[in-house]
PADO-891929 format. One record per residue (C-alpha): residue number from 1; x negated, y negated, z. Coordinates in nm, 4 decimals, always signed. Layout:
residues N
[pt NUM, [X, Y, Z]]
...
//
This chain:
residues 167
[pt 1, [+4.0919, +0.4643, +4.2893]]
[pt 2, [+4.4037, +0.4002, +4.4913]]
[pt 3, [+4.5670, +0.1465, +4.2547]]
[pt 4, [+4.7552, +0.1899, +3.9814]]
[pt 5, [+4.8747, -0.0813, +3.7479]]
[pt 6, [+5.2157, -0.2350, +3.6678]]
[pt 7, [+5.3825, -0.5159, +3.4942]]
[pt 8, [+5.5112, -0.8285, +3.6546]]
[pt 9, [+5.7289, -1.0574, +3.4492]]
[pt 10, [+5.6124, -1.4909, +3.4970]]
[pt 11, [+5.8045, -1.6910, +3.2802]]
[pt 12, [+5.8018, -1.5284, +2.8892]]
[pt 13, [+5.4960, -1.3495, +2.9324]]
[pt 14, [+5.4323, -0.9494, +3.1494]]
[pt 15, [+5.1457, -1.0120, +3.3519]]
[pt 16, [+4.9067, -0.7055, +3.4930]]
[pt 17, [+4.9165, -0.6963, +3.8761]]
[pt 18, [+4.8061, -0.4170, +4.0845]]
[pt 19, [+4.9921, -0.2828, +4.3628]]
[pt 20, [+4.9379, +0.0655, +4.6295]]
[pt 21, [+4.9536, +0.3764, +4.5341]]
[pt 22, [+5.0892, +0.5752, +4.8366]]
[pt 23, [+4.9696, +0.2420, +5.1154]]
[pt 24, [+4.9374, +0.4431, +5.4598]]
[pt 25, [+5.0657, +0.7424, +5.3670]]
[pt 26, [+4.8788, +1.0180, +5.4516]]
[pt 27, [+4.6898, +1.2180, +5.1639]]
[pt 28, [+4.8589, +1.5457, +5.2734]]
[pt 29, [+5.2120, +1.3915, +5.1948]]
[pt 30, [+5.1623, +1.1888, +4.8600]]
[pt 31, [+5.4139, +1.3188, +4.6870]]
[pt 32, [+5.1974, +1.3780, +4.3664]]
[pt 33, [+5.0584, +1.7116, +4.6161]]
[pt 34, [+5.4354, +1.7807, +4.7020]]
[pt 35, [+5.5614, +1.7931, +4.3553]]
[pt 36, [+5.2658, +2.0429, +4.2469]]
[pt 37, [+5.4175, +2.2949, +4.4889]]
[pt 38, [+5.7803, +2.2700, +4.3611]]
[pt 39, [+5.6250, +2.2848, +4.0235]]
[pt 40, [+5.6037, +2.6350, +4.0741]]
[pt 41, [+5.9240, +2.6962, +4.1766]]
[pt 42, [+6.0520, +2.5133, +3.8788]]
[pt 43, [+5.8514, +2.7174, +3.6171]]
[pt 44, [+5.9348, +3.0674, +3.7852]]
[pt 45, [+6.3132, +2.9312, +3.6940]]
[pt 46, [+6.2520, +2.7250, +3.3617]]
[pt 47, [+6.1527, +3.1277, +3.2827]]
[pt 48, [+6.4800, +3.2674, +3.3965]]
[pt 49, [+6.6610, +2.9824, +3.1591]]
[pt 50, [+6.4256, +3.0624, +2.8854]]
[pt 51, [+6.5028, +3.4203, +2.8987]]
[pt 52, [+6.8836, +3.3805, +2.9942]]
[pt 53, [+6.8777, +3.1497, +2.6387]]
[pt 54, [+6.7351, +3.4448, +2.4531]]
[pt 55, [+6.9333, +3.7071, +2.5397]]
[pt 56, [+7.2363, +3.4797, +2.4871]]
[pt 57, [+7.1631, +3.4258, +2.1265]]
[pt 58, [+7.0813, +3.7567, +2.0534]]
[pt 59, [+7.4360, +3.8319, +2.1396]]
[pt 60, [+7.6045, +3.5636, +1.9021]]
[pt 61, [+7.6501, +3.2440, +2.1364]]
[pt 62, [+7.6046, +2.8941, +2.0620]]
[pt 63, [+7.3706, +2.7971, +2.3453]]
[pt 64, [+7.1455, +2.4624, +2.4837]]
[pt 65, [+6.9292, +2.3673, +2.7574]]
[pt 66, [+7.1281, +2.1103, +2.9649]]
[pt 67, [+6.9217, +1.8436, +3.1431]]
[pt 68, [+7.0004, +1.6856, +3.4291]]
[pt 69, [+6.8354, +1.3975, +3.6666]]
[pt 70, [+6.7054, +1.0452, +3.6585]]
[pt 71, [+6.3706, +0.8323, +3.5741]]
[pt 72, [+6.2637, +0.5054, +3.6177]]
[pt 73, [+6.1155, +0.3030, +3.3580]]
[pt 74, [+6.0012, -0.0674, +3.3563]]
[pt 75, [+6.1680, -0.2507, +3.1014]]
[pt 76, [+6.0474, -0.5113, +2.8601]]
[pt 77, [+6.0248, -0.7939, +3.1809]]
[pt 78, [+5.8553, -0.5748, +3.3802]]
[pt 79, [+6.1517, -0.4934, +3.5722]]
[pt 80, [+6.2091, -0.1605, +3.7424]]
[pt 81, [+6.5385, +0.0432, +3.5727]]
[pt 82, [+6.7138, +0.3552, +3.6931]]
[pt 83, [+6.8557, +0.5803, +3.4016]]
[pt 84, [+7.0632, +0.8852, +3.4787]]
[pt 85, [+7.1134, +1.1489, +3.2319]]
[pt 86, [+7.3372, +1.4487, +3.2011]]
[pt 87, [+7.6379, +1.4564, +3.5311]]
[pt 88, [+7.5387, +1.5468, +3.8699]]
[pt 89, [+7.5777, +1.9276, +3.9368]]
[pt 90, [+7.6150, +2.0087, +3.5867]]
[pt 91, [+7.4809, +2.4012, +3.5061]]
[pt 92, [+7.1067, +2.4774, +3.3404]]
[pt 93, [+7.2774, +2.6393, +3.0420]]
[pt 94, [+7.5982, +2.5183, +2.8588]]
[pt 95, [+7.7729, +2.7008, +2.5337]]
[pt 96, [+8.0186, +2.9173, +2.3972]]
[pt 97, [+8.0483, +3.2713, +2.3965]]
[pt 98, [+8.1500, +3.4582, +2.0628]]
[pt 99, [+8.4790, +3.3976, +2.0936]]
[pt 100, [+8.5050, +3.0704, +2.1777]]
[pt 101, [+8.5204, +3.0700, +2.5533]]
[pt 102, [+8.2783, +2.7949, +2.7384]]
[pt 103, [+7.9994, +2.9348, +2.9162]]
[pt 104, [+7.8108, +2.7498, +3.1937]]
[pt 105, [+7.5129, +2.9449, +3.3494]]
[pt 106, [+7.3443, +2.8029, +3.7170]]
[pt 107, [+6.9694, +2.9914, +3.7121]]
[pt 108, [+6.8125, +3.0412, +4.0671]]
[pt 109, [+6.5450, +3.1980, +4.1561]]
[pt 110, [+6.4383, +3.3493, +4.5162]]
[pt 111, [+6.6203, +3.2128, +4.7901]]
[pt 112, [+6.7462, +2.9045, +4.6221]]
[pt 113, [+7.1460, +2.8394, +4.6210]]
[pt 114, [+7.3576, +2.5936, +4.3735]]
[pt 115, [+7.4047, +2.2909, +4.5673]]
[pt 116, [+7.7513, +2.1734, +4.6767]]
[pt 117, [+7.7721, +1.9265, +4.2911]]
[pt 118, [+7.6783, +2.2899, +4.1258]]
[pt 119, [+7.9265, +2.4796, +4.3112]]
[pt 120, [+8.1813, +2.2478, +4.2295]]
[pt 121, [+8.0941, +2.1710, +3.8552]]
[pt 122, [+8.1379, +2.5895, +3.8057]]
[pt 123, [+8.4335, +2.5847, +3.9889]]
[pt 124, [+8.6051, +2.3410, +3.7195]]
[pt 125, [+8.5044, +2.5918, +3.4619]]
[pt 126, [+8.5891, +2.8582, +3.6006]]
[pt 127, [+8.9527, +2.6911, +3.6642]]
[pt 128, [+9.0044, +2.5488, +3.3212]]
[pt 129, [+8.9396, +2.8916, +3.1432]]
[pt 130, [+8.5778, +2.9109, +3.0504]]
[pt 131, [+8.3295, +3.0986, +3.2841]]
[pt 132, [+8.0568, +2.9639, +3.5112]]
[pt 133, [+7.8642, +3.1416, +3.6973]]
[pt 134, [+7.4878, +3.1415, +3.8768]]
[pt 135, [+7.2578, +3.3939, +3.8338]]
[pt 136, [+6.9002, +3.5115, +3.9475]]
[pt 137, [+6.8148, +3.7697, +3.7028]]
[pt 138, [+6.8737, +3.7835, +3.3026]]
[pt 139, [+7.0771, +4.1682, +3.3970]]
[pt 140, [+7.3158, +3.9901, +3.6524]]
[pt 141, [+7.3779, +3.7751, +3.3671]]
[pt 142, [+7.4356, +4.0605, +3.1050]]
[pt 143, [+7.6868, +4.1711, +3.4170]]
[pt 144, [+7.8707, +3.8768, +3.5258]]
[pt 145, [+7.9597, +3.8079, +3.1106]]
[pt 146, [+8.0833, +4.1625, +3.0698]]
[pt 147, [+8.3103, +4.1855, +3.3751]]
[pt 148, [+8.4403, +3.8799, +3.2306]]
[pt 149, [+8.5068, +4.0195, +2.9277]]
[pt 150, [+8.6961, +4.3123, +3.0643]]
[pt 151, [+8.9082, +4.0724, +3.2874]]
[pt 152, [+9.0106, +3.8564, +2.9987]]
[pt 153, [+9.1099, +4.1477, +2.8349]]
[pt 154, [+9.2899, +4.2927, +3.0773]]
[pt 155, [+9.4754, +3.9836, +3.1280]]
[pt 156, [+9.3782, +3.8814, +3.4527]]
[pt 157, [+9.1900, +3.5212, +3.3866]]
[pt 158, [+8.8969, +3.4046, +3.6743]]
[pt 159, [+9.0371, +3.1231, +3.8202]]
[pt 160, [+8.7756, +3.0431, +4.1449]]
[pt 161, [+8.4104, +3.0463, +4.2019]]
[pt 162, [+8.2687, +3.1713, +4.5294]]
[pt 163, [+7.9081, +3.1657, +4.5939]]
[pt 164, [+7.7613, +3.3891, +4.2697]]
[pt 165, [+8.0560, +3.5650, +4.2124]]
[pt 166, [+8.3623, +3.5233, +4.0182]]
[pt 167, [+8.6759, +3.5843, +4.2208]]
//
Protein backbone atom coordinates (compact mmCIF):
# COMPACT_ATOMS: atom_id res chain seq x y z
CA UNK A 1 0.00 0.00 0.00
CA UNK A 2 1.24 3.44 -0.91
CA UNK A 3 -0.66 5.40 1.78
CA UNK A 4 0.07 6.01 4.99
CA UNK A 5 -2.17 7.70 7.50
CA UNK A 6 -2.11 11.06 9.33
CA UNK A 7 -4.11 13.35 11.43
CA UNK A 8 -5.95 16.39 10.24
CA UNK A 9 -7.33 18.76 12.82
CA UNK A 10 -11.55 20.05 11.87
CA UNK A 11 -12.81 22.04 14.48
CA UNK A 12 -12.12 20.16 18.22
CA UNK A 13 -11.88 16.87 16.87
CA UNK A 14 -8.29 14.96 14.72
CA UNK A 15 -9.77 13.44 11.86
CA UNK A 16 -7.93 10.34 9.84
CA UNK A 17 -7.10 11.41 6.25
CA UNK A 18 -4.79 9.69 4.00
CA UNK A 19 -2.27 11.32 2.02
CA UNK A 20 1.01 9.88 -0.58
CA UNK A 21 3.61 8.23 0.46
CA UNK A 22 6.52 9.19 -1.90
CA UNK A 23 3.58 10.59 -5.02
CA UNK A 24 5.82 10.27 -8.32
CA UNK A 25 8.84 9.61 -6.94
CA UNK A 26 10.54 6.94 -8.27
CA UNK A 27 10.90 3.61 -6.11
CA UNK A 28 14.72 3.70 -6.50
CA UNK A 29 14.84 7.17 -4.65
CA UNK A 30 12.24 6.85 -1.70
CA UNK A 31 14.20 7.83 0.79
CA UNK A 32 13.14 4.88 3.13
CA UNK A 33 15.87 2.77 0.41
CA UNK A 34 18.35 5.78 0.85
CA UNK A 35 18.39 5.83 4.54
CA UNK A 36 19.02 1.86 4.67
CA UNK A 37 22.35 2.54 2.95
CA UNK A 38 23.56 5.32 5.33
CA UNK A 39 22.36 3.05 8.02
CA UNK A 40 25.40 1.29 7.58
CA UNK A 41 27.58 3.92 7.67
CA UNK A 42 26.03 5.07 10.85
CA UNK A 43 26.41 1.70 12.73
CA UNK A 44 30.15 1.13 11.51
CA UNK A 45 30.52 4.69 13.56
CA UNK A 46 27.83 4.29 16.45
CA UNK A 47 30.74 1.28 16.99
CA UNK A 48 33.66 3.62 17.02
CA UNK A 49 31.57 5.87 19.76
CA UNK A 50 30.69 2.79 21.61
CA UNK A 51 34.18 1.71 21.84
CA UNK A 52 35.75 5.32 22.16
CA UNK A 53 33.06 5.44 25.44
CA UNK A 54 34.64 2.31 26.81
CA UNK A 55 37.99 2.90 26.72
CA UNK A 56 37.29 6.38 28.13
CA UNK A 57 35.83 5.07 31.29
CA UNK A 58 38.20 2.57 31.81
CA UNK A 59 40.63 5.37 32.17
CA UNK A 60 38.63 7.44 34.88
CA UNK A 61 36.48 10.02 32.72
CA UNK A 62 33.09 11.16 33.18
CA UNK A 63 31.70 10.46 29.71
CA UNK A 64 28.01 10.62 27.57
CA UNK A 65 26.70 10.03 24.26
CA UNK A 66 25.75 13.50 22.87
CA UNK A 67 22.81 13.58 20.43
CA UNK A 68 22.32 15.78 17.94
CA UNK A 69 19.50 16.47 15.08
CA UNK A 70 15.82 17.10 14.63
CA UNK A 71 12.28 15.14 14.28
CA UNK A 72 9.03 15.98 13.42
CA UNK A 73 6.12 15.04 15.34
CA UNK A 74 2.37 15.91 14.87
CA UNK A 75 1.06 17.50 17.77
CA UNK A 76 -2.20 17.13 19.59
CA UNK A 77 -4.18 19.19 16.40
CA UNK A 78 -2.68 17.25 14.03
CA UNK A 79 -0.26 19.83 13.20
CA UNK A 80 3.21 19.13 11.87
CA UNK A 81 6.18 20.40 14.61
CA UNK A 82 9.91 20.65 14.13
CA UNK A 83 11.99 19.93 17.41
CA UNK A 84 15.73 20.36 17.45
CA UNK A 85 17.80 18.81 20.02
CA UNK A 86 21.38 19.11 21.12
CA UNK A 87 23.42 22.46 18.98
CA UNK A 88 24.38 22.11 15.49
CA UNK A 89 27.99 20.74 15.09
CA UNK A 90 28.23 19.71 18.54
CA UNK A 91 30.88 16.45 18.98
CA UNK A 92 29.54 12.53 19.35
CA UNK A 93 31.18 12.35 22.78
CA UNK A 94 31.25 15.10 25.52
CA UNK A 95 33.04 14.78 29.21
CA UNK A 96 35.80 15.38 31.36
CA UNK A 97 39.01 13.89 31.57
CA UNK A 98 40.49 12.91 35.11
CA UNK A 99 41.52 16.02 35.87
CA UNK A 100 38.95 18.07 35.06
CA UNK A 101 39.70 19.21 31.56
CA UNK A 102 36.54 19.06 28.95
CA UNK A 103 36.81 16.54 26.40
CA UNK A 104 34.85 16.63 23.11
CA UNK A 105 35.48 13.63 20.73
CA UNK A 106 34.15 13.92 16.66
CA UNK A 107 34.07 9.88 15.54
CA UNK A 108 34.44 9.29 11.69
CA UNK A 109 34.75 6.55 10.03
CA UNK A 110 36.24 5.89 6.32
CA UNK A 111 36.38 8.81 4.28
CA UNK A 112 33.97 10.91 6.19
CA UNK A 113 35.22 14.54 7.48
CA UNK A 114 33.59 16.83 10.44
CA UNK A 115 31.52 19.23 8.67
CA UNK A 116 32.28 22.97 8.73
CA UNK A 117 29.52 23.31 12.37
CA UNK A 118 31.95 20.31 13.74
CA UNK A 119 35.08 21.93 12.84
CA UNK A 120 34.07 24.96 14.38
CA UNK A 121 32.32 23.61 17.61
CA UNK A 122 36.07 21.78 18.34
CA UNK A 123 37.71 24.75 17.57
CA UNK A 124 35.88 26.64 20.60
CA UNK A 125 37.13 23.88 22.78
CA UNK A 126 40.09 23.65 21.83
CA UNK A 127 40.41 27.65 22.36
CA UNK A 128 38.78 27.85 25.73
CA UNK A 129 41.14 25.15 27.30
CA UNK A 130 39.49 21.81 27.01
CA UNK A 131 40.42 19.46 24.04
CA UNK A 132 38.42 18.48 20.97
CA UNK A 133 39.43 16.51 18.64
CA UNK A 134 38.04 13.88 15.72
CA UNK A 135 39.11 10.62 15.45
CA UNK A 136 38.72 7.39 13.24
CA UNK A 137 40.13 4.75 15.35
CA UNK A 138 39.78 4.09 19.33
CA UNK A 139 44.23 4.14 19.21
CA UNK A 140 44.24 7.68 17.52
CA UNK A 141 42.13 8.48 20.36
CA UNK A 142 44.39 6.85 23.11
CA UNK A 143 47.07 9.23 21.01
CA UNK A 144 45.55 12.49 20.49
CA UNK A 145 44.59 12.45 24.68
CA UNK A 146 48.17 11.62 25.58
CA UNK A 147 49.97 14.21 23.43
CA UNK A 148 47.63 16.40 25.13
CA UNK A 149 48.59 15.45 28.25
CA UNK A 150 52.26 15.95 27.66
CA UNK A 151 51.55 19.49 26.18
CA UNK A 152 49.60 20.62 29.17
CA UNK A 153 52.29 19.57 31.13
CA UNK A 154 54.82 21.00 29.47
CA UNK A 155 53.07 24.19 29.50
CA UNK A 156 52.33 24.76 26.09
CA UNK A 157 48.21 24.79 25.99
CA UNK A 158 46.39 23.71 22.29
CA UNK A 159 44.85 26.65 21.28
CA UNK A 160 43.55 25.75 17.34
CA UNK A 161 42.02 22.87 15.62
CA UNK A 162 43.06 21.96 12.10
CA UNK A 163 41.49 19.18 10.31
CA UNK A 164 42.17 15.99 12.96
CA UNK A 165 44.94 17.41 14.51
CA UNK A 166 45.62 19.63 17.33
CA UNK A 167 47.95 22.48 16.46
Amino acid sequence: MTMEEGTKATGTKAQSVARPRSAGVPESSNPRILFKTSRRKRGRETELVQACLEVLRLRGCLMWRNNTGATRYADRYGRMRLVRFGPRGSSDILGLLPGGRFLAVECKVGRNKPTLCQQVFLNQVNENGGLGVCVWSVGELLEQIQNSELRVKNGRKATRHQGNQVI
